[in-house]
C-alpha positions as semicolon CSV with decimal commas, in nm:
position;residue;x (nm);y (nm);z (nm)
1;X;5,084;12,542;4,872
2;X;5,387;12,648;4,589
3;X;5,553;12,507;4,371
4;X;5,517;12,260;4,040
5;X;5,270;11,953;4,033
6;X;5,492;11,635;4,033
7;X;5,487;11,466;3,702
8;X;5,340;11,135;3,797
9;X;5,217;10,794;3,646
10;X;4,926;10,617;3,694
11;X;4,838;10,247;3,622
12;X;4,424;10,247;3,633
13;X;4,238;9,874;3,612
14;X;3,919;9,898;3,440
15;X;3,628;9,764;3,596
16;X;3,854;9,630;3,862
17;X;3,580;9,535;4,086
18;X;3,488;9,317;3,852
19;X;3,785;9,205;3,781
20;X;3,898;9,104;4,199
21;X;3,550;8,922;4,244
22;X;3,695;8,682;3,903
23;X;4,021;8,682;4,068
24;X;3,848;8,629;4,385
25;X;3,549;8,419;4,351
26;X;3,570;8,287;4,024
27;X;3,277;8,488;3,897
28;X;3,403;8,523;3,494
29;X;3,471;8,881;3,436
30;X;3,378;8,802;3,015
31;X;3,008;8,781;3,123
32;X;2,757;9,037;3,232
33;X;2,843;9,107;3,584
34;X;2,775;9,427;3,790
35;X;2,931;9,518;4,120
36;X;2,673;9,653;4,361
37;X;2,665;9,875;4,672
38;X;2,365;9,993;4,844
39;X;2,145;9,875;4,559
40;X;2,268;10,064;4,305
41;X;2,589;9,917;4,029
42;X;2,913;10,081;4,145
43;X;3,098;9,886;3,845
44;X;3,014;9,680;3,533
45;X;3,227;9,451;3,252
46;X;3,208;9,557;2,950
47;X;2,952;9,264;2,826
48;X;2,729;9,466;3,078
49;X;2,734;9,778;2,923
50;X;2,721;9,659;2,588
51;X;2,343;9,542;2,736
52;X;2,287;9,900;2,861
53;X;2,430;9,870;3,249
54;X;2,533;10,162;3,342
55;X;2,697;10,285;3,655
56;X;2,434;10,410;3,933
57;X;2,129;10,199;3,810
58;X;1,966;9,994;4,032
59;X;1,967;9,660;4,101
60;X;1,666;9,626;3,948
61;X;1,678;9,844;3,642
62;X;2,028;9,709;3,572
63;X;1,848;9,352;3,560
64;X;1,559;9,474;3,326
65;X;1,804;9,602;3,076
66;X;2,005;9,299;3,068
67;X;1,804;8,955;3,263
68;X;2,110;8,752;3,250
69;X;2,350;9,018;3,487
70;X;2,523;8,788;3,736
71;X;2,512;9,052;4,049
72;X;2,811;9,081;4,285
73;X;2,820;9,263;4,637
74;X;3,067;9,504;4,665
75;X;3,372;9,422;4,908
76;X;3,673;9,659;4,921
77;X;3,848;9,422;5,120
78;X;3,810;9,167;4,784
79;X;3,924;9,454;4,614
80;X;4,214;9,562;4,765
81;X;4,345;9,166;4,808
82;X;4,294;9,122;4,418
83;X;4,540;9,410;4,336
84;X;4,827;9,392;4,592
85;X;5,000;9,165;4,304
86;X;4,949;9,424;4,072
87;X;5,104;9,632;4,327
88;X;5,418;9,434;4,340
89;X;5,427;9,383;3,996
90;X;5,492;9,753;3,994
91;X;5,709;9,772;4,236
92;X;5,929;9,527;4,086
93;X;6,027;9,774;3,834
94;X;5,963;10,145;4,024
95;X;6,048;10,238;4,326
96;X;5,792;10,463;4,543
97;X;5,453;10,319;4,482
98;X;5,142;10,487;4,622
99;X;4,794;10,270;4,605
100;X;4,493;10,549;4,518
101;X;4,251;10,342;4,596
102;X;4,261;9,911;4,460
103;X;4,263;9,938;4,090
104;X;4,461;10,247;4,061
105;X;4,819;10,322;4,164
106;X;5,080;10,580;4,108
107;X;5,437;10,703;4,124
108;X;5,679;10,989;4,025
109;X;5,715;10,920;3,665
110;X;6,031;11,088;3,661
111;X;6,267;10,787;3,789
112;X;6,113;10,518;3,520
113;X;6,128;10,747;3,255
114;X;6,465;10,836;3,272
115;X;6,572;10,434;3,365
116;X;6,383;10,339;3,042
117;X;6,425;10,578;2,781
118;X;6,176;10,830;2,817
119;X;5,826;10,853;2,980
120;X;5,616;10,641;2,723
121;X;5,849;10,360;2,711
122;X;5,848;10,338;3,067
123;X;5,461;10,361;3,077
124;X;5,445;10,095;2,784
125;X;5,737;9,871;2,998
126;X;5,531;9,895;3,353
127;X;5,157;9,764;3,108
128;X;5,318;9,499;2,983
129;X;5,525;9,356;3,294
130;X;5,126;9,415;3,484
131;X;5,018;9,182;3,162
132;X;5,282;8,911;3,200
133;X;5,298;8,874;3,576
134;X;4,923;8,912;3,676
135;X;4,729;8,849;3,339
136;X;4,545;9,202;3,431
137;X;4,502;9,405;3,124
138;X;4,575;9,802;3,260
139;X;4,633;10,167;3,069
140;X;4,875;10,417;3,206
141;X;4,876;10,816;3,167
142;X;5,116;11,065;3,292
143;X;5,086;11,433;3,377
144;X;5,125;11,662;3,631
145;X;5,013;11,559;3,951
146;X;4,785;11,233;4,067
147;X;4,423;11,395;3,981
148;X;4,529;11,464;3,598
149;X;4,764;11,137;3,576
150;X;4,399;10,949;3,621
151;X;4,208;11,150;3,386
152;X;4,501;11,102;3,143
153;X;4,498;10,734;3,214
154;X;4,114;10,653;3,118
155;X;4,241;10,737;2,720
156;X;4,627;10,631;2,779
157;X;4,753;10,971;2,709
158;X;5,091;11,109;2,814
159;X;4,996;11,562;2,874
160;X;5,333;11,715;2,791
161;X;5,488;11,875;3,085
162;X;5,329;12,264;3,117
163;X;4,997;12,118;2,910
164;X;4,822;11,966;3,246
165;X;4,590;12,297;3,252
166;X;4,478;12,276;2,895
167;X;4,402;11,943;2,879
168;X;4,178;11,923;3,246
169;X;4,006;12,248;3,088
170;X;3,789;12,043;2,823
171;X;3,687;11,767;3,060
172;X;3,332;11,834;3,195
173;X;3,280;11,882;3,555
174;X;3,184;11,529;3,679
175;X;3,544;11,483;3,594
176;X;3,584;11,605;4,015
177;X;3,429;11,237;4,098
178;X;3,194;11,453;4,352
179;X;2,842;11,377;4,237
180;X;2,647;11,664;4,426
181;X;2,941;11,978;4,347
182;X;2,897;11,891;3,942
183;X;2,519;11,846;3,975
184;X;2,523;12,237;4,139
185;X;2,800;12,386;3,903
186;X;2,599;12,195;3,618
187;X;2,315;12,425;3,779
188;X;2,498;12,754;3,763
189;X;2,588;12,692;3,421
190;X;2,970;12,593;3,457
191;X;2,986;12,298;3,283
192;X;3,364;12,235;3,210
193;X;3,695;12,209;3,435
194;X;3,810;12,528;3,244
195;X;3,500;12,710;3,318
196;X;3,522;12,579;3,701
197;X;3,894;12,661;3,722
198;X;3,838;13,058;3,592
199;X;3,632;13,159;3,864
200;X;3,745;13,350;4,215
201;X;3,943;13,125;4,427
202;X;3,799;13,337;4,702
203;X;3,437;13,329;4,577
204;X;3,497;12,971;4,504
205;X;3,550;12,902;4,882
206;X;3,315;13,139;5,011
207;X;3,050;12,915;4,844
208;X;3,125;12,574;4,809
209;X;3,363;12,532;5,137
210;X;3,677;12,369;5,165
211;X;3,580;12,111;4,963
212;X;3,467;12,305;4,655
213;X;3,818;12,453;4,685
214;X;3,999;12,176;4,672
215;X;3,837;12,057;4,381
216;X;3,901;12,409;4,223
217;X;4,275;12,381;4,260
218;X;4,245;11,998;4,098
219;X;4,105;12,199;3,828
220;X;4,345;12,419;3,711
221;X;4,584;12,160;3,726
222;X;4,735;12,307;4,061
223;X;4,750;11,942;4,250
224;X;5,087;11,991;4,434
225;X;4,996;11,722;4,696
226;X;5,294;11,505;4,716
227;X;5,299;11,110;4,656
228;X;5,197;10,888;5,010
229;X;5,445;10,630;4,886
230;X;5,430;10,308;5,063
231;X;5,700;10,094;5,204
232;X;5,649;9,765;5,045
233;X;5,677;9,510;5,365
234;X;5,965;9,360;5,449
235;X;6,021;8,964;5,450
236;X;6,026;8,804;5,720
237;X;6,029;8,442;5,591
238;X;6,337;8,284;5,675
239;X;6,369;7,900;5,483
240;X;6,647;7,693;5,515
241;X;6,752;7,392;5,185
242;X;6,950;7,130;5,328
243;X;7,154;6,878;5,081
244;X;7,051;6,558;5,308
245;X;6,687;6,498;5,370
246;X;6,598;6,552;5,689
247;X;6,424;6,175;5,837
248;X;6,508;6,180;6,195
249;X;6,386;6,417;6,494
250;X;6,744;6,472;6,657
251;X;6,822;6,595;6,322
252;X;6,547;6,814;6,248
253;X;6,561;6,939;6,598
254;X;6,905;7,103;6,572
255;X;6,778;7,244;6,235
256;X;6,477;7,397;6,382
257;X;6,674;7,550;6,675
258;X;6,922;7,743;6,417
259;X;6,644;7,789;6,155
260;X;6,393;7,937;6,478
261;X;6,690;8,208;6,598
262;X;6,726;8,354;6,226
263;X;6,340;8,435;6,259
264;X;6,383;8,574;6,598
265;X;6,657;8,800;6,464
266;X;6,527;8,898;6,209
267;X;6,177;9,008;6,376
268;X;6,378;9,194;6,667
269;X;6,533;9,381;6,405
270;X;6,222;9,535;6,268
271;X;6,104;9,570;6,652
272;X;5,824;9,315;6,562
273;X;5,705;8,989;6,804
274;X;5,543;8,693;6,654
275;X;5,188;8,567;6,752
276;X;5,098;8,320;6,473
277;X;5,341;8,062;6,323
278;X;5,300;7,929;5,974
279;X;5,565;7,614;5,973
280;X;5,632;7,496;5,578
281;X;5,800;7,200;5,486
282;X;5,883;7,026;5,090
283;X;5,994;6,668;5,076
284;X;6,296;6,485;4,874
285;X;5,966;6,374;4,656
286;X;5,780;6,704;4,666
287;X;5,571;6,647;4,892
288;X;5,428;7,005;5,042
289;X;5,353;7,020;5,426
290;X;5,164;7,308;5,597
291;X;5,088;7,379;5,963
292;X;4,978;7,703;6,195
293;X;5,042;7,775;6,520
294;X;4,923;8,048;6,703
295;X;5,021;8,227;7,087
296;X;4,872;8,480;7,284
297;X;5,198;8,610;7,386
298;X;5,581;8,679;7,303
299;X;5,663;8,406;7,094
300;X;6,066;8,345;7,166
301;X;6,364;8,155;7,001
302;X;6,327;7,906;7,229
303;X;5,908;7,926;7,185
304;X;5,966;7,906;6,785
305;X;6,227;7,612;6,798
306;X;5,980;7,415;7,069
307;X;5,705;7,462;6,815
308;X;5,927;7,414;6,528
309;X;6,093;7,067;6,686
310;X;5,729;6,972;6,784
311;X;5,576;7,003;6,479
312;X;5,858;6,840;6,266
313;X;5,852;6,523;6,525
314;X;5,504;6,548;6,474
315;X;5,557;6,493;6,090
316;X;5,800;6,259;6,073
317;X;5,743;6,015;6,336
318;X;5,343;6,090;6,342
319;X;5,125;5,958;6,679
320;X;4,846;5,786;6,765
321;X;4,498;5,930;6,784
322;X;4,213;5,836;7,001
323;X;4,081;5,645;6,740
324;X;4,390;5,440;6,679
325;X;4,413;5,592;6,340
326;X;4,773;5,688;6,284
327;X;4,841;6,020;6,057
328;X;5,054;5,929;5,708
329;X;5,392;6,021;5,739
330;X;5,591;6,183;5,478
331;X;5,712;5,986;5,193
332;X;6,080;6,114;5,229
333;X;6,290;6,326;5,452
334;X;6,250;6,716;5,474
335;X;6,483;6,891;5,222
336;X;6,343;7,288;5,268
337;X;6,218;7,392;5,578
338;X;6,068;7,727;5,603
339;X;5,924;7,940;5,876
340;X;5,682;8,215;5,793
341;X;5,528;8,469;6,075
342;X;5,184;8,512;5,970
343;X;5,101;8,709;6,261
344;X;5,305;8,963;6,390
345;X;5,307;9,332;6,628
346;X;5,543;9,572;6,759
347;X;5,700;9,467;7,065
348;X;5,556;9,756;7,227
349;X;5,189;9,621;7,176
350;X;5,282;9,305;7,397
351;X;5,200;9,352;7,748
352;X;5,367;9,062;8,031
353;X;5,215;9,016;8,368
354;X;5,228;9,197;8,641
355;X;5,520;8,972;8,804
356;X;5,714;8,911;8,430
357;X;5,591;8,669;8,225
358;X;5,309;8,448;8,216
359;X;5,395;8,202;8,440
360;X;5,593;7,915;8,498
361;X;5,291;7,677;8,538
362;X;5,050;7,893;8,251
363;X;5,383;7,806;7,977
364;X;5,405;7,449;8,098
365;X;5,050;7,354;8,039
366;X;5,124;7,560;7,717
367;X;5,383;7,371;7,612
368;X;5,218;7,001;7,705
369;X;4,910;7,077;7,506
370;X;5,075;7,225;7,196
371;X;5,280;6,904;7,200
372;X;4,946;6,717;7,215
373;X;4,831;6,934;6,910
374;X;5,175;6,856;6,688
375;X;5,142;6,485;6,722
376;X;4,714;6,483;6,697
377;X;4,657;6,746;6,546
378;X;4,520;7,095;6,635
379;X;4,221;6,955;6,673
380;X;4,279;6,710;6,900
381;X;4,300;7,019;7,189
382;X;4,030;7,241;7,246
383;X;3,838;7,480;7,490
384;X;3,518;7,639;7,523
385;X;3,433;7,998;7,440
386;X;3,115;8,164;7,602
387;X;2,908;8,365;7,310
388;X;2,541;8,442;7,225
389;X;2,237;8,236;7,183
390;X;1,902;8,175;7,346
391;X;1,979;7,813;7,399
392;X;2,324;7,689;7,646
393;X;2,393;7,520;7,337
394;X;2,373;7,832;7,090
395;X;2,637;8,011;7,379
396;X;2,977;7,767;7,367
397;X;3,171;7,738;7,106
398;X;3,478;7,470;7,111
399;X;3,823;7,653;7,007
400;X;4,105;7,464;6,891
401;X;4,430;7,562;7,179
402;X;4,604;7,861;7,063
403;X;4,360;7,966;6,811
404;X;4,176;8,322;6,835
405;X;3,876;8,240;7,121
406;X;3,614;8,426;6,941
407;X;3,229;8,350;7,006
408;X;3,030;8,159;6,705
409;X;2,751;8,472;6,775
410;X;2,792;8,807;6,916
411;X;2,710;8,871;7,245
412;X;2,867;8,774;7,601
413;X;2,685;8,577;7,872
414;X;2,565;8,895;8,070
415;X;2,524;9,256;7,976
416;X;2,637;9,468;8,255
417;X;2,401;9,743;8,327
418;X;2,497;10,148;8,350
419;X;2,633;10,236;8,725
420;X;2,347;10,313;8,918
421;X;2,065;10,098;8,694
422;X;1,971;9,717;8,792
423;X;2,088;9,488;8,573
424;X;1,914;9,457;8,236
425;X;1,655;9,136;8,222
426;X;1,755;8,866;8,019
427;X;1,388;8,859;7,853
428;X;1,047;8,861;7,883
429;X;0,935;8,484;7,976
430;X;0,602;8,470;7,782
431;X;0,677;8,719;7,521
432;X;0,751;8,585;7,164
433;X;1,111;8,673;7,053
434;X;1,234;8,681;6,708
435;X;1,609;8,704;6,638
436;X;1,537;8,953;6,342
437;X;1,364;9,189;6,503
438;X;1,525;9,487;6,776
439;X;1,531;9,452;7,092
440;X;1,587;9,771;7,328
441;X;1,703;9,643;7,627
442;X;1,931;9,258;7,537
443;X;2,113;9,147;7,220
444;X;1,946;8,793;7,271
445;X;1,551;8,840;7,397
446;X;1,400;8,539;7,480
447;X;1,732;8,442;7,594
448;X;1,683;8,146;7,932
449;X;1,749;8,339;8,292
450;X;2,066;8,214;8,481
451;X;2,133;7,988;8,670
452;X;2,253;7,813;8,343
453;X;2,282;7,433;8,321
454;X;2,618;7,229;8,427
455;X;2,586;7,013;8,143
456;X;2,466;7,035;7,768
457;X;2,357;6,691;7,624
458;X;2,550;6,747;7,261
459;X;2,178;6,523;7,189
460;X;1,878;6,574;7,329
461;X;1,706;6,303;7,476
462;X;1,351;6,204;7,380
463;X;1,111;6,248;7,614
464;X;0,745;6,251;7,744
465;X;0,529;6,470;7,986
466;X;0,197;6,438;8,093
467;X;-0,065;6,585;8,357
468;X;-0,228;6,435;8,669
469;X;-0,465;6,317;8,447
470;X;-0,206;6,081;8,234
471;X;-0,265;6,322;7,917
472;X;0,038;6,417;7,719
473;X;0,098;6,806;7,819
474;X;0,079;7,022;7,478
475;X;0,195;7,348;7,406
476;X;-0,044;7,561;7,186
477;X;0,079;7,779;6,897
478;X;-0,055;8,102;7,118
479;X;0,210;7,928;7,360
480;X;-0,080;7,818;7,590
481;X;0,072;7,458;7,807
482;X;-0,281;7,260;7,790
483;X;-0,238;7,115;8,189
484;X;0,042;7,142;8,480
485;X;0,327;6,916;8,387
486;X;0,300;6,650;8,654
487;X;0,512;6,372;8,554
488;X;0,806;6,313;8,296
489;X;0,953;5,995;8,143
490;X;1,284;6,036;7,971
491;X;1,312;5,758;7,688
492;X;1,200;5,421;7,811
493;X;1,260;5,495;8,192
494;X;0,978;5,506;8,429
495;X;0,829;5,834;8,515
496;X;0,932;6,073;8,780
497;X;0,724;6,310;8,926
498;X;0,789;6,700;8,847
499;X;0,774;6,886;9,148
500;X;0,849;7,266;9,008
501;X;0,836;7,381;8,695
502;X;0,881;7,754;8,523
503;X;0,809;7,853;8,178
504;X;0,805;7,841;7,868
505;X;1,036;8,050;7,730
506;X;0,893;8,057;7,295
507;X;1,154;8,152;7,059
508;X;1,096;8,181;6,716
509;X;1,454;8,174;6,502
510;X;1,556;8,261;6,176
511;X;1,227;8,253;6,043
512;X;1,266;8,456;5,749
513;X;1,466;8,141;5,626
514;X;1,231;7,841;5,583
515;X;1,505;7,601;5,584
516;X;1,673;7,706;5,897
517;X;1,402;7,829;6,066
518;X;1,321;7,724;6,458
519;X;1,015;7,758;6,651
520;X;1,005;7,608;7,014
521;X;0,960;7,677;7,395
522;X;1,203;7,579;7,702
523;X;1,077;7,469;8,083
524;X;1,235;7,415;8,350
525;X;1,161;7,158;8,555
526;X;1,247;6,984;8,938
527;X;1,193;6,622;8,982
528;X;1,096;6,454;9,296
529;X;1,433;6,282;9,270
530;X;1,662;6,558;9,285
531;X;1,726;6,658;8,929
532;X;1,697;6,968;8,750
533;X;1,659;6,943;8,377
534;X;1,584;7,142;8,097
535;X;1,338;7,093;7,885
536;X;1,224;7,137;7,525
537;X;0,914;7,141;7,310
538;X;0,994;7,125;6,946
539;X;0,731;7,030;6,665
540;X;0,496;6,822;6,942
541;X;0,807;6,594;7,089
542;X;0,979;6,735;7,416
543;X;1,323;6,706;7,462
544;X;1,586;6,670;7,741
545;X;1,846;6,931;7,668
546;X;2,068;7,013;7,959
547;X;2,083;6,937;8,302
548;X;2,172;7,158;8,635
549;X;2,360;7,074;8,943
């Protein structure tokens, strides 16, 4: 690699971990607070170190040195939310942003500088524009390349062009950011960047690797690695103001159809497809209206203004639930109407049937239920998602229509074995299983063996069992059943002999949490009548929780 470092800029957050779980959570940044990872404080406020919290103390050492510490898990996702607005902040005045990592971003210093008069007023403009449009406070160095631009920026100095080596020389070696190197250099006595940066580049890689190279060429101020600018993302909202409020469907049907091809356009021009719909309308009175609606295909024009129309119609002349409760209309007609894809993929990603589309009859039912789901709501429409769970109950989950058919636990209904192994068991049947403990063969032991029941009672029914001898049948802690179940009585109906029976099947859930914890064991049983139910023992009381064909 030739050539000259770039002279660059870099805006650095302090403590911005603590800073995105207050922009986050709420958790006041002006109190103690500590960010941790893996037990140990990856970032503190400064009412935190005033206490003595320091950076690498554990969790439990950072809470002797200070008792009131209000402890935060680490989330780089939180993190990286929090600063895109600084982000844009920044790229409202500079061109050619790259994010370092959240809390830290740079760019060529070389455009700002000249635009405002020289490369301190444009650091002091870029602070202060950060202050005004996100309230984050932020310092800003400059020098020649990223690695020295962030050393710069921790004391807010600007390193004259040519001056980058003589300034990283002082710093000491933990400078690098890699722990272990600076611990070993440390070691061997080289305790400054200068010292670090006057050694063999050759010996240098010979024993410390690649690595240990790199971090020689950082340095000597020899960081010629060129800016991975981002391209800020494109808008693909598309609103439309109209003079006249908008109060009758014909009306907002033609303005959904015009308003629903600008979208389309504009997505085909970026090669992108929609899958989730965010539909936003503001009344004459200011009213605010919000609605999503998702697809698991190629959203069209036609598909956008259908959902648009529906939605709108929805709105403004409202339906009639099951309940005969009728939802509030708007107070006055629509005056901005705005459509906002939410979700969104290249068209490539988008895979049609094998014939074309979907289907003729697949899009009709489509479109009939999301109509449903405009005038009731998009709750009013939903279907069942198999997950896992020991209990038929713990393994469906109800999904509104359209939205992402994800399981409430992990886990599918079977696991498949490896070609050329019998399938795995579902569970021992009078083993104890615990849900926090691992299991080598399913992801749900103790889990009931098919066949699995045609119906679910959403509640189970009381019931009572007893043996030939009329005694109630028991279940011991040591899961012993005191007698044969002979008979069963389901609330106040007479008793029906059991004919077969299997079980139990114990599970002990969540125990580790007292309050949500679950001990009980399942039977199955036959009646002399025909039926097939599931049973449940549960504190002393059996229950009636499913039934089979």
């Amino acid at each position: 690699m030739t050539g000259t470092p770039v002279r660059t800029l870099l805006l650095w957050c302090p403590d911005w971990p603590v800073l995105a779980a207050e922009i986050i959570d709420g958790v006041p940044a002006t109190g103690p607070v500590a960010v941790l990872h893996a037990n140990r404080v990856v970032a503190c406020s400064e009412r935190a170190r005033a206490e003595g919290v320091r950076r690498g103390l554990r969790k439990r050492e950072a809470q002797g040195r200070c008792p009131q510490l209000t402890v935060v898990d680490h989330d780089p996702g939180r993190d990286a939310r929090a600063f895109e607005p600084v982000v844009a902040a920044v790229e409202e005045l500079a061109a050619g942003v790259e994010v370092v990592r959240p809390g830290a971003c740079a760019l060529a210093a070389r455009g700002p500088s000249r635009y405002f008069g020289g490369e301190e007023a444009a650091a002091e403009r870029i602070i202060e524009h950060v202050a005004q449009t996100c309230a984050v406070e932020s310092q800003a160095g400059i020098a020649d390349g990223v690695f020295a631009a962030g050393l710069a920026a921790r004391s807010g100095r600007v390193v004259a062009p040519g001056d980058t080596p003589a300034f990283l020389a002082a710093l000491p070696v933990e400078a690098l950011g890699r722990p272990a190197l600076a611990d070993l250099l440390r070691r061997l006595g080289v305790r400054t960047l200068g010292d670090f940066a006057a050694l063999p580049a050759g010996d240098v890689l010979a024993r410390f690797g690649f690595d240990g190279a790199l971090a020689h060429r950082l340095a000597a101020g020899r960081d010629h690695r060129a800016l991975a600018v981002r391209r800020p993302p494109a808008d693909l909202t598309v609103t439309a103001d109209h003079d006249e409020p908008i109060d009758r469907v014909d009306a907002a049907a033609f303005a959904a159809r015009a308003l629903a091809e600008r979208l389309h356009e504009r997505l085909a021009a970026h090669g992108l497809a929609c899958t989730r719909l965010g539909i936003e309308a503001v009344t004459a009175h200011g009213q605010e209206l919000h609605r999503v609606w998702r697809h698991d295909g190629l959203l069209t024009a036609a598909a956008i203004a259908d959902r648009v129309r529906w939605q709108l119609d929805g709105w403004l002349s409202g339906g009639t639930s099951r309940s005969g409760a009728r939802p509030a209309r708007p107070t006055s007609g629509i005056i901005r109407l705005r459509l906002v894809p939410d979700g969104v993929l290249a068209r490539a990603g988008l895979q049609p049937g094998l014939w074309g589309e979907t289907g003729e009859e697949r899009e009709r039912a489509h479109r009939a239920l999301s109509r449903v789901q405009g005038i009731l709501g998009p709750e009013a429409v939903v279907t069942a998602v198999l997950g896992g769970g020991r209990s038929p109950g713990d393994q469906v989950r109800l999904v509104p229509w359209g939205d992402e058919r994800l399981p409430a636990r992990p886990g599918g209904p079977s696991l498949p074995a490896r070609p050329g192994e019998p399938p795995l068991p579902a569970g021992p049947a009078g083993g104890l299983a615990r849900s926090g403990r691992a299991a080598p063969t399913p992801p749900w032991p103790g889990r009931l063996p098919p066949p699995a029941p045609a119906v679910v009672l959403p509640t189970p029914l009381l019931a009572t069992v007893h043996d030939a001898a009329g005694e109630p049948v028991v279940v011991s802690a040591r899961l012993q059943v005191s007698a044969p179940p002979v008979r069963l009585a389901v609330g106040t109906a007479r008793p029906v002999e059991i004919v077969g029976w299997a079980g139990p099947w114990p599970v002990d859930e969540r125990w580790w949490a007292p309050a949500e914890a679950r001990r009980r064991a399942r039977f199955q049983v036959c009646l002399a009548d025909g039926a097939a139910l599931l049973l449940a023992v549960e504190a002393g009381q059996w229950l009636v929780e499913a039934i089979y064909d």
